[in-house]
C-alpha positions, -999 to +999 in steps of 0.1 A: +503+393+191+490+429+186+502+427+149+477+398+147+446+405+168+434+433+140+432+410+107+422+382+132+393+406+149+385+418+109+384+382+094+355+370+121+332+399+114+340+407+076+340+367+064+339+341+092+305+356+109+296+360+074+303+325+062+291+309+093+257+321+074+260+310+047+265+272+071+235+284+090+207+289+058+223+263+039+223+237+063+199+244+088+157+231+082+128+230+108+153+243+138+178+217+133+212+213+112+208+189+082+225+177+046+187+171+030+193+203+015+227+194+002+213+161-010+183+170-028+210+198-043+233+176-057+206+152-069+188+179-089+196+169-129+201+207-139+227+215-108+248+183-117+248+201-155+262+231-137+292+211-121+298+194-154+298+221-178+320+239-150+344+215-152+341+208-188+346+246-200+377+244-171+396+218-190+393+228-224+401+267-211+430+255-194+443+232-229+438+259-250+452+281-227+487+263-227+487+259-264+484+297-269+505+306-239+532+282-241+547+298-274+543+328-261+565+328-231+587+307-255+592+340-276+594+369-247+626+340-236+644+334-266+640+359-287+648+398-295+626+418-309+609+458-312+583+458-286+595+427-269+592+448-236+555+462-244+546+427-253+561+414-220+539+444-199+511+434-219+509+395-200+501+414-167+467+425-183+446+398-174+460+401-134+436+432-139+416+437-168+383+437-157+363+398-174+328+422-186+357+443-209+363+404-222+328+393-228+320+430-247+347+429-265+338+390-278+306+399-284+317+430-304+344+413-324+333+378-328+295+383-329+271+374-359+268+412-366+303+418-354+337+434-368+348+402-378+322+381-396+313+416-414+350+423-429+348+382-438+313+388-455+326+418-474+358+407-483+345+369-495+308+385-504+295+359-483+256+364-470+257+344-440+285+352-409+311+326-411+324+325-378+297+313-354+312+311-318+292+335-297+270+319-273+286+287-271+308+263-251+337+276-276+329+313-274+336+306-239+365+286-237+384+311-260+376+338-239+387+325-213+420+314-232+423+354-240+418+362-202+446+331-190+472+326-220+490+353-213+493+339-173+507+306-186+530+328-206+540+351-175+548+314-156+566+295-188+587+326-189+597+325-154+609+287-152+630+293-183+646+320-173+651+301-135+670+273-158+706+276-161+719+279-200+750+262-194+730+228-189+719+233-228+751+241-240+764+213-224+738+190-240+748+209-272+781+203-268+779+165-266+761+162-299+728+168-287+709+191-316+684+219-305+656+194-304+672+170-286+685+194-261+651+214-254+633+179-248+658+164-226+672+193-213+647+231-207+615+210-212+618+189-180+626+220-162+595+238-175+570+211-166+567+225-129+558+261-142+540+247-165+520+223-143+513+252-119+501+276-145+476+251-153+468+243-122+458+283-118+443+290-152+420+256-137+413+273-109+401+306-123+381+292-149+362+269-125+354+299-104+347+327-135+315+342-133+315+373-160+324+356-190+294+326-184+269+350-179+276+370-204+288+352-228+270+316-216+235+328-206+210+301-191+222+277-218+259+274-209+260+287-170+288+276-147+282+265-107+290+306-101+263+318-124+235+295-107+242+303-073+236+341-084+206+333-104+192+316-068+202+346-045+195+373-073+166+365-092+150+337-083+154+352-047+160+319-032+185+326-005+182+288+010+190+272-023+218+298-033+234+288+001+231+257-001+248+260-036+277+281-024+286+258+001+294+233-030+312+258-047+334+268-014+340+235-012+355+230-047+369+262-041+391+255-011+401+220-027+414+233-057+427+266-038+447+240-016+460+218-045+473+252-065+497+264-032+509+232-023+522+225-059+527+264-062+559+260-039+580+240-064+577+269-088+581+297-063+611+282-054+624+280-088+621+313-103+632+326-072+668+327-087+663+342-124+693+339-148+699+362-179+691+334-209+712+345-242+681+356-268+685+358-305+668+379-331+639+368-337+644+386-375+679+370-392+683+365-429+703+335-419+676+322-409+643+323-428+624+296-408+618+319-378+595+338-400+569+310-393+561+328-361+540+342-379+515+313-386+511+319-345+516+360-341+484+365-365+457+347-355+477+350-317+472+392-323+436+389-338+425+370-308+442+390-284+437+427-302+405+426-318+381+426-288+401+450-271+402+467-303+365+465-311+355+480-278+372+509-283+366+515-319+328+509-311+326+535-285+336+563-315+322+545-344+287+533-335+264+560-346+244+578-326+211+584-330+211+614-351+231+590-372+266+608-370+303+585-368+326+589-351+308+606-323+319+610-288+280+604-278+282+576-263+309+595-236+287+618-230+259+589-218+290+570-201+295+599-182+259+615-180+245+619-143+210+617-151+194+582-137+192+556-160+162+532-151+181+499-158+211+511-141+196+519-109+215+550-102+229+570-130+262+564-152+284+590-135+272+581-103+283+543-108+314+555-119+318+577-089+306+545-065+333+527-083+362+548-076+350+557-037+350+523-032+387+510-049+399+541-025+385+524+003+397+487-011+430+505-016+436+518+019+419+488+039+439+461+019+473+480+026+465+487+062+452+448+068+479+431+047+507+453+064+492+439+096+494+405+082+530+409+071+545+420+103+523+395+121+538+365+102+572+377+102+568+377+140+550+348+149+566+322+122+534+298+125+519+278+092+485+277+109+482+314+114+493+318+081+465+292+072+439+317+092+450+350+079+451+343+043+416+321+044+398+345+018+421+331-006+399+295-007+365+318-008+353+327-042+337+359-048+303+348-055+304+330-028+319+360-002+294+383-018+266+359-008+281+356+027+283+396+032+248+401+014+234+378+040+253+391+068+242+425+065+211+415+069+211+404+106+229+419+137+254+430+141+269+439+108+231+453+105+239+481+126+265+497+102+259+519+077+240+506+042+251+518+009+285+507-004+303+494+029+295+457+017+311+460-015+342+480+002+346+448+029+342+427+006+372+445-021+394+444+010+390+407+017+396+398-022+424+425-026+439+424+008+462+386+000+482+405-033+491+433-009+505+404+017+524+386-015+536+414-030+547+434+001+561+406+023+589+392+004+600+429-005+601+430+036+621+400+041+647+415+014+654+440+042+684+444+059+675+436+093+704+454+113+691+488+100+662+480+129+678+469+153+701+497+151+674+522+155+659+500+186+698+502+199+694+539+200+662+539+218+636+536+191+607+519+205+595+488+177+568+507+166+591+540+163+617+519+144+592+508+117+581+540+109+608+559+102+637+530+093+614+505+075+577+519+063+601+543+044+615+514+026+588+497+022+567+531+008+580+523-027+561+486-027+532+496-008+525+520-038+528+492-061+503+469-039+481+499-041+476+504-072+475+465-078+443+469-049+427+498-065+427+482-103+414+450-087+388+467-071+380+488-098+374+459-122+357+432-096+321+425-105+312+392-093+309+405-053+292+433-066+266+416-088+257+399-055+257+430-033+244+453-057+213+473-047+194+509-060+219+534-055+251+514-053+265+505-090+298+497-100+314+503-132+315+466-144+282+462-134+271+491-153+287+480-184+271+444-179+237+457-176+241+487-209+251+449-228+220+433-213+200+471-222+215+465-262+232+498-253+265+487-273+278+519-275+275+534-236+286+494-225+319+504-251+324+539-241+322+528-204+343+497-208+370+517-229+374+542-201+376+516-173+401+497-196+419+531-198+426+537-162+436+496-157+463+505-187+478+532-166+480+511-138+494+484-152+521+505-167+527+522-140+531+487-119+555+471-141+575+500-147+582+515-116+582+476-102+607+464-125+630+500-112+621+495-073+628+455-078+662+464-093+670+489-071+661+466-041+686+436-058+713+457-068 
């Protein structure tokens, strides 16, 4: 039970005491517990907008999610060709890249003064901008469809290559054609991936906060955006309570939906099979060239606001009027104060990187402890407990904390960024406890209990027989921590205060400034450090995982 009593004695300070008052504002009135608040909430015309225009952005996000995704996965599967391995690395940026480098990046490349509409106005002398997305329900949806195709992709590629080809060549081989074969055959195999990945695109689109407010503003905000427009500037801490606990509510429903249908999936890609790929370039066959009518527009939508942040960090010219210019670096990383910053760039960027260190270390240490405490203690309902902060959304745990802090006795710890580290922990800590504890279980057990046979005490025999082991993944889950942390803004909108800026944040409020070119340079270097991560994670991942098979 000792493996247990330290996430158990973390969760009721850091988020149960902390969500109890968000319970207590929200439903308390006049020294008594009541709904009125609820009621009056959910009868207000303007909040019952927010819930449907959640929803509504949801389901289209998660359609035209699947219909870029699923062809995607569909070529990483069956097909060879140069950079199929770069493209297949690429599918774990959205698992990290931060949702503000999303909204710039729209907003750069899609805008009415944007790269796009002004290569279309100069190449068709047109005087108007042709492509008019940018502050609407679609501008929204396809950002969000940039931020999630590529996770449908990462699941449809896992069922198919879960499926066993020998089924298809069988089909094949009694006269079924190709059609035939993938519709009777790999497409009823795919549906629970593919039900699953939509089930989690769902999910994070319902509970997105960066991309409606930036991209969304008072027009087009979700349930997220109004409950930090009551805590954060409207100030109403009742109402923005009151409002969270509708959205932990949804939260927790549709967290609870995703893992129980998550299982059929899990337990199907557990056993991946090598599936026989073809060229994807064959003179024999010229109709896989149309690929093409989906790699284009696929690679402008996925490249050009990625691209346009970065090319607008050198090319947007300074105020002397020189391009390229590495100005706007120089603001990025300038540690003067910047009034609408609230602390100065460097200094945000400095916050930012003291405080994925500390997300880092606490979400190892915690999900470590959560590991060995569920390997012990075998029980669904501790499970239940210890991986709670996966129902909570982060507008919602940032509200809890920001309240919290605010009254005894999380009021006696130090101010500054300690908030913002508890709360990177709680949202970081459950990858480290996926991605560590099945790499445990792969573990040959005997080489413990050998070293307990020879007088190692349990504690003794982990740390030198299994924590070596284990080192390898532990670095992974790190640096998974440390670039989620990094990226996170929606806790930090909600515990931000003078003095303690993130780098998201940051680049948010540059946007909101019309400071294009700092929000760019800013946004390219945080995009920078998530690519190194990334690489580094599926690299030496792929390496340890095949090491760890074999």
């Amino acid at each position: 039970m000792a493996w247990a009593a330290l996430p158990i004695l973390f969760l009721a300070f850091a988020l149960f005491l902390p969500l109890g008052e968000v319970f207590r504002l929200g439903l308390r009135a006049e020294g008594g517990w009541t709904a009125d608040r609820l009621r009056e909430l959910l009868a207000d015309p303007y909040v019952r907008g927010l819930l449907r225009f959640t929803f509504e952005q949801a389901l289209l996000s998660t359609a035209l999610s699947l219909v870029l995704g699923f062809p995607l996965g569909w070529l990483l599967t069956r097909y060879r060709f140069p950079g199929r391995e770069a493209l297949r690395a690429a599918t774990l940026v959205p698992f990290v890249l931060p949702p503000i480098t999303v909204a710039l990046g729209f907003i750069l490349f899609f805008g009415h003064a944007g790269y796009l509409n002004g290569f279309l106005q100069g190449l068709l002398g047109l005087s108007e901008p042709p492509v008019r997305v940018l502050y609407t329900l679609w501008g929204i949806v396809l950002a969000h469809a940039f931020y999630n195709a590529p996770v449908v992709a990462r699941f449809v590629h896992a069922s198919w290559e879960a499926q066993d080809p020998s089924q298809v060549e069988a089909a094949r081989v009694l006269g079924a054609g190709r059609l035939r074969a993938f519709l009777t055959v790999t497409l009823p195999g795919l549906v629970p991936g593919l039900l699953s990945a939509c089930a989690l695109v769902f999910l994070l689109c319902t509970l997105s906060f960066a991309i409606p407010l930036a991209l969304g503003g008072a027009q087009y905000a979700t349930i997220e955006v109004g409950v930090y427009h009551r805590a954060r500037v409207e100030v109403d801490l009742p109402g923005a309570a009151a409002l969270a606990l509708v959205v932990l509510a949804f939260s927790l429903l549709l967290t609870y939906l995703y893992l129980r249908g998550g299982g059929l999936v899990q337990a199907r890609t557990a056993r991946e099979r090598e599936q026989p790929a073809v060229p994807l370039l064959d003179r024999k066959r010229p109709g896989r060239l149309l690929w093409v009518l989906y790699l284009l527009p696929a690679a402008l939508l996925f490249l050009g606001p990625i691209g346009a942040v970065v090319a607008d960090s050198f090319l947007r010219p300074a105020p002397g009027g020189r391009s390229p210019t590495l100005h706007w670096y120089g603001i990025a990383l300038s540690a003067d104060p910047t009034p609408f910053l609230g602390a100065s760039p460097l200094g945000s960027i400095l916050t930012s990187l003291g405080v994925a260190l500390a997300a880092a270390g606490g979400a190892l240490a915690l999900g470590l402890a959560v590991v060995a405490a569920l390997r012990r203690l075998r029980s669904r309902a501790l499970e239940t407990l210890l991986m709670a902060p996966l129902g909570v959304s982060s507008v919602v745990l940032g509200l809890a904390l920001l309240l919290a802090f605010r009254r005894p006795p999380l009021s006696l710890l130090p101010s500054g960024p300690l908030p913002l580290a508890v709360a990177h922990v709680l949202l970081t800590y459950p990858f480290v406890v996926r991605a560590v504890g099945p790499l445990w279980e792969s573990l040959d057990p005997h080489l413990a209990e050998a070293a307990r046979t020879l007088g190692a005490s349990r504690l003794r025999a982990f740390l030198t027989v299994e924590l070596p082991l284990l080192r390898p993944g532990l670095l992974l889950a790190g640096a998974l921590a440390f670039s989620l942390s990094l990226g996170e803004m929606t806790a930090a909108a909600m515990l931000a205060r003078p003095g303690v800026n993130t780098i998201p944040l940051a680049i948010y409020q540059f946007l909101s400034a019309r400071r294009f070119g700092a929000a760019s340079a800013m946004a390219t270097l945080l995009m920078a450090a998530t690519a190194v991560v990334v690489w580094a994670w599926d690299r030496a991942g792929s390496r340890w995982l095949g090491r760890t098979r074999a």
